[in-house]
N, C-alpha and C positions, 0 to 999 in steps of 0.2 A: 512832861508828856511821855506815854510810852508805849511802844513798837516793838513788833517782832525780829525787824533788823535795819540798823540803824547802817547808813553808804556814805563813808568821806570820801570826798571825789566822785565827780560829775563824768569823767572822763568815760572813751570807750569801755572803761573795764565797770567802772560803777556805775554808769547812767542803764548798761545793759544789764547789769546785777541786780539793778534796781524795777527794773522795767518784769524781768522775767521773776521776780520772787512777787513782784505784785499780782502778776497771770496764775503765778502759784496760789494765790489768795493769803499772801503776808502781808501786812501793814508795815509801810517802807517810809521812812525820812532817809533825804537827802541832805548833806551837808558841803556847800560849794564857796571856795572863797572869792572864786572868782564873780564879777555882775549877772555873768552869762554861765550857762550851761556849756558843756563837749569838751572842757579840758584842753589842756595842750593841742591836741587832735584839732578839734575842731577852731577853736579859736585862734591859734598861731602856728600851727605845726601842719598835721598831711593834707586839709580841706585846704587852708588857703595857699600852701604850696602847690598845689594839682592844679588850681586857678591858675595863678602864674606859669605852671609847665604848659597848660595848653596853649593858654593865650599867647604865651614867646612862641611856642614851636608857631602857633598857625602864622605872629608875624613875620619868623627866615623861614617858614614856608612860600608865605605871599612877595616874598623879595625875591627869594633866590630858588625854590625848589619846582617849581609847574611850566616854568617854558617847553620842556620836552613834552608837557601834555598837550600843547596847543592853548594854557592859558595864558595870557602876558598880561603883566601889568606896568603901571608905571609912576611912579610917585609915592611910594608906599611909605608910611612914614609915622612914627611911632609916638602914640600919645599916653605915655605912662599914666596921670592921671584918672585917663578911662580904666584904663588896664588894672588899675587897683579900687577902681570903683567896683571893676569885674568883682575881684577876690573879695572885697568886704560885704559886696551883696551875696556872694556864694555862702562867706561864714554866717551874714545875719539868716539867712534861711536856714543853716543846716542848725545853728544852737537853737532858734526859735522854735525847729521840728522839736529838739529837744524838750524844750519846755513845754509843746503839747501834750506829748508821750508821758510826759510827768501827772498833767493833769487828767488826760485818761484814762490812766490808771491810776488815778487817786496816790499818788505820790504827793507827802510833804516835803517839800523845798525851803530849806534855811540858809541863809546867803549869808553866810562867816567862815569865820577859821574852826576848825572841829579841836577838839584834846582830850583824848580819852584818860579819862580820871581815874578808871579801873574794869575789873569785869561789871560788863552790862550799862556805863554810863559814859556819855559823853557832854561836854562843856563845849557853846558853841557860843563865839565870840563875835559881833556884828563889827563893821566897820568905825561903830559909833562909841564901839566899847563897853556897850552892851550885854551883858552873857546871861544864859539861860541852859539851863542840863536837861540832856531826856535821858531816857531809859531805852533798855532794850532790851530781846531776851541773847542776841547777835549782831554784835561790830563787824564793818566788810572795812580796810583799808582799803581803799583804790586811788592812793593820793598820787600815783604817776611819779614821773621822774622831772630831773632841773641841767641845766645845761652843765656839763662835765666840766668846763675849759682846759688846758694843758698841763697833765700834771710835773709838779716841780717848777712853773713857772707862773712869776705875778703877772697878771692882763687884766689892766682896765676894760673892761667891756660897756660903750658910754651907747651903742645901739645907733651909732651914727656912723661915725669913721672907723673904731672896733668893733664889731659885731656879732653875735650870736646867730642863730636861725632867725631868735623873734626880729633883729634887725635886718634880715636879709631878707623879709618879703615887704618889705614894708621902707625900701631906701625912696627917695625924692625924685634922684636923677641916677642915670646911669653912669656910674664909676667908668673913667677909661679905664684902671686897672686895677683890676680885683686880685685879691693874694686870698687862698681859699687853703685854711691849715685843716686839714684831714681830708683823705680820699675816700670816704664812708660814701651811705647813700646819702644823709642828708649835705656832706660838703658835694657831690658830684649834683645833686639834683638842683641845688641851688646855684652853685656853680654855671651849667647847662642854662638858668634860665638869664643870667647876667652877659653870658657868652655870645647868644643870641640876641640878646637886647644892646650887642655893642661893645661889651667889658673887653679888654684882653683879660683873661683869666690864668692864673697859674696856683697849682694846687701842689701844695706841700705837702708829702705825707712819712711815718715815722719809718712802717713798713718798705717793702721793695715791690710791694703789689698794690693796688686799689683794690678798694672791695675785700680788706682781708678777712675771711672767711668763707668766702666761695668761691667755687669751682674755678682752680685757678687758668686751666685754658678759658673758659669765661672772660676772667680777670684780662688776660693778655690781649685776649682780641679785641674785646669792650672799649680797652683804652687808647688802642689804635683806631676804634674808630671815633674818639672823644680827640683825639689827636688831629684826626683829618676834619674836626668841626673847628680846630685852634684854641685848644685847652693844650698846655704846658704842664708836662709832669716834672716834681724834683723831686724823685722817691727815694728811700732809704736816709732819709733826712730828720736832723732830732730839731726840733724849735728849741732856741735857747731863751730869743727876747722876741716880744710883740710889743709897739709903744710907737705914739702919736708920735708926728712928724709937724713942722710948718704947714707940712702942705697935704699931709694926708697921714699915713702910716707906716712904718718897716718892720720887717721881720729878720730876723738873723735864724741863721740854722746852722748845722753840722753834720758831714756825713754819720751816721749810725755806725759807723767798721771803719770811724776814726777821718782825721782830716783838716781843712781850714775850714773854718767856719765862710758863711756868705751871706750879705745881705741884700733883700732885695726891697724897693718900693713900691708903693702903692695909694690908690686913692681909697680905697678899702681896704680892708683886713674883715675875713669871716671867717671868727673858730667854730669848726666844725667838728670837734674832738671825741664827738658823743655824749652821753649823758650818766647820771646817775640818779640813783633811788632817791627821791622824795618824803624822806622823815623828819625835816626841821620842823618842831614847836609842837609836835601833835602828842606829847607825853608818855611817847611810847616807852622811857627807861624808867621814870615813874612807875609805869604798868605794869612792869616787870617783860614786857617782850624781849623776846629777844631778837637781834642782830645778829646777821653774818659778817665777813671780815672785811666785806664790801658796802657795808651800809643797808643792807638789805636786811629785807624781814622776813626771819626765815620760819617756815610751812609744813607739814607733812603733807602727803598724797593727797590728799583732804584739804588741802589749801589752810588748815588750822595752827595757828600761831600756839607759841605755847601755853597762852595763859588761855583758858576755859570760854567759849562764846564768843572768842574775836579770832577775826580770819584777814588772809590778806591775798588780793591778785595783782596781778598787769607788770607795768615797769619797776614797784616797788619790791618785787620779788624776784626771783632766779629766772631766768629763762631769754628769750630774745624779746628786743624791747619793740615789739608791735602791738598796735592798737589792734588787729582782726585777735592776737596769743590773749590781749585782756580783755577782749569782746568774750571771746567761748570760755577765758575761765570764768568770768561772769555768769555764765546760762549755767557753769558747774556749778560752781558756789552756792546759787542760788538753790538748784535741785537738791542739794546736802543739806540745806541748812531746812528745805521742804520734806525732810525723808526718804528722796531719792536718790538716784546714783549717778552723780554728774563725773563725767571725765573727758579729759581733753588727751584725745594721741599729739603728742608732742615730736612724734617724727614725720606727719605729714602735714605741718605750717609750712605754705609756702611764703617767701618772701619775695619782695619785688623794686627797682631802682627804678622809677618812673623818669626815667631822662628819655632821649629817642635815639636811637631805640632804647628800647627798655630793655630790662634783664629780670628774668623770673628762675626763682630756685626753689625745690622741693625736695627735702633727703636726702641724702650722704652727698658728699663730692664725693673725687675720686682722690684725692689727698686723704678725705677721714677713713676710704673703705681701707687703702693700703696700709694707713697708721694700724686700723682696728686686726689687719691682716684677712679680710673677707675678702675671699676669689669674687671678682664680678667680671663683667665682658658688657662692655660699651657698645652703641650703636650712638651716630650723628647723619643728621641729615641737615646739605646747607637751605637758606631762603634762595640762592642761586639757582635751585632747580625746582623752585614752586612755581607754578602758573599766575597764581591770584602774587605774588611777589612779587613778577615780573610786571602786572599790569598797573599795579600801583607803584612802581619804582621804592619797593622797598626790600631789595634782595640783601642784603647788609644781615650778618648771622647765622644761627645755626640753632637745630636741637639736641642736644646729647641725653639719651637714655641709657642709665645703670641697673645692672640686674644682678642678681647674684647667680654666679655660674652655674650651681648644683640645681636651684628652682627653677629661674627664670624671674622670680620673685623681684618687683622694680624697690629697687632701693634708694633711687635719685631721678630725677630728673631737671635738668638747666635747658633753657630757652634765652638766646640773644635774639633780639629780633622785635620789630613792628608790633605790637601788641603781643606780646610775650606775655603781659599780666593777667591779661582774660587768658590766653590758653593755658598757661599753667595749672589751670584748675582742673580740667578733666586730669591729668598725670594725679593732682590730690585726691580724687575721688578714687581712681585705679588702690592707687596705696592705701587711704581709708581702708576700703575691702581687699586687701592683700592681693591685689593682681600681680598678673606677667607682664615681661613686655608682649608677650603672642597674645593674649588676651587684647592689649592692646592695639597690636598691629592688625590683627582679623575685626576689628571694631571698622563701620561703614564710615568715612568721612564725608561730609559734604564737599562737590567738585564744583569749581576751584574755591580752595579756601587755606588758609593760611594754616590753618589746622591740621591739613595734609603733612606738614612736614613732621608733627608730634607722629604720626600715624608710621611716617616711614624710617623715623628713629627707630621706634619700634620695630617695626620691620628687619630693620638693620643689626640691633641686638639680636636678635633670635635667629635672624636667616640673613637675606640678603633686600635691600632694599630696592623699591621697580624702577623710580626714576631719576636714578644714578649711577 
């Protein structure tokens, strides 16, 4: 059979690649190995973790956090089972949406392993063993990424007792004590949700910071306040060994700047070390692509690999590894390969920690502007002097806005705080269209709202802020 462009990988970056080349009016096959559609994303990865983050915060909400409102309860009492009924009903709806959107746009869907054969041809391989080649006139990689584990170190990973993310949303009971090796978002976010459900938690990480790569006042506070929810940090710490135990797990580590090694136990172990590029089996050295020195498949501006008609987005390629960074390269890809001109600004993706509070970041820290040498001047405003923060008892936080001195031009923006992930987005729109912070601070907020405080960041950077 043969197609104007052929989509391995189902995931945020292909299912959306696929969706908008068909709006384009291209005839699209999908090729998915997984049963279901959404990829990592949907099926184990951000949908059914966001399930579990809400459903734990709302139950050490309903334990410990409304008495000062005047609600009490008494007997609250945690029924995992429902709880993962929650998340598996949240994933069957979001992959199922998937599969409509396929059929509305006249997407064909092949459920195997893809292996590009060369320019223009793919071999798709059924569970059954199967195979069948189509044609195309354009290959999209979008085979995502696979769990990293520790490098220089063997780890059984059996999804029980050592675990990955796919086993940390998806354990039986709750661990008394959880060993959580990397301070990333996906070790704090899972972390957060075991913590709350009970776990003693203590998070290992190689760095001296959590979160390494953003805004390191961020970093410092964030974790002080992961500290007063009773998460244990051992930072600047190397893992040497992870391995099953009688009775559960241990980890061994070593200061990073030297020292005795320590070990600790646990009834879990979750490496949460990051991940990498998704190239096993798909024939890409065959095809002559090429590879970076990271496993990655490397692209020009144009998202075009080097061999002629085949392209690659999302995790599999350079960049930060989010599902929204291979959603839009997706909507590009697709416009390129339509004869338009898709581009994705690659300095206003915000990122976001969905713990509670959450932390949201948007361009430069203040670490990258000094490295770069760019004069900027900061404004922060705390949740301590918001109105709507106070009535929800969620003053915990801050906003800091970056601008570069000579403009005013915002070059960053970081929010700790209560919904941090929704407001982040107006500061992305600002940067999209090259704003100020004064553009943004003269912008109306709705009173009271949580949004007030992005407003008086701004404020802050430029002049002086009113309610502080």
């Amino acid at each position: 059979m043969s197609y104007d462009v052929i989509v391995i990988g189902s995931g945020p970056g292909g299912y959306v690649c696929a969706i908008k080349a068909a709006q384009l009016g291209l005839k699209i096959a999908v090729i998915e190995k997984r049963a279901t559609f959404g990829g990592t994303c949907l099926n184990i990865g951000c949908i059914p973790s966001k399930a579990l983050l809400h459903a734990s915060e709302m139950f050490a909400h309903a334990s410990h956090g409304m008495e000062s409102l005047g609600v009490e309860f008494s007997g609250v009492k945690l029924n995992l089972e429902k709880m993962m009924a929650h998340k598996d009903a949240v994933v069957k709806a979001n992959v199922d949406g998937v599969a409509y959107l396929f059929k509305k746009n006249k997407i064909d869907a092949f459920q195997g392993t893809g292996k590009v054969l060369g320019q223009g041809r793919v071999q798709v391989t059924a569970d059954s063993g199967e195979t069948q080649v189509l044609e195309a006139k354009n290959i999209v990689i979008a085979t995502g990424s696979d769990v990293a584990g520790i490098p220089g170190v063997k780890v059984d990973i059996d999804e029980k007792v050592i675990i990955s993310s796919t086993g940390g949303i998806a354990l039986d009971k709750v661990p008394e004590r959880l060993i959580v090796v990397g301070g990333g978002v996906i070790g704090l976010e899972l972390g957060s949700v075991w913590n709350r459900l009970g776990a003693k938690v203590t998070v290992v990480e190689y760095l001296d910071m959590i979160l390494g790569g953003m805004d390191g006042e961020v970093s410092r506070q964030f974790q002080r306040m992961l500290a007063k929810q009773g998460m244990e940090f051992k930072l600047g710490a190397k893992v040497t060994c992870v391995e099953k135990t009688a009775d559960g797990a241990k980890v061994t580590f070593e200061p990073v700047k030297g020292g005795d090694a320590q070990t600790l136990e646990a009834d879990a172990v979750l490496v949460a070390t990051g991940r990498k590029a998704f190239t096993d089996n798909l024939g890409l050295a065959d095809a002559g692509v090429a590879l970076d020195n990271r496993g990655r498949v490397e692209i020009d501006e144009n998202f075009r690999t080097n061999v002629a008609g085949i392209y690659a987005i999302g995790d599999v390629v350079k960049g930060p590894m989010l599902a929204h960074k291979a959603e839009d390269e997706g909507v590009a890809v697709a416009e390129i390969m339509a004869g338009q001109h898709g581009h994705v600004n690659y300095n206003a993706i915000p990122g976001v920690v969905y713990t509670q509070p959450e932390v949201a970041s948007v361009g430069k820290t203040e670490e990258e502007l000094k490295a770069a040498g760019i004069a900027y001047k900061a404004g922060k405003f705390p949740f301590t002097a918001n109105g709507r923060a106070r009535a929800m008892e969620t003053t915990e936080g801050f906003v800091k806005v970056l601008a570069d001195a000579a403009t005013d031009r915002v070059l960053g923006v970081h929010i700790v705080g209560f919904g941090a992930g929704e407001m982040i987005h107006e500061a992305t729109v600002l940067m999209e269209f090259g704003g100020s912070s004064e553009d943004l601070g003269r912008t109306t907020h709705a009173h009271p709202t949580m949004s007030e405080a992005v407003k008086e960041a701004a404020l802050a950077t430029f002049f002086k802020p009113i309610h502080i």
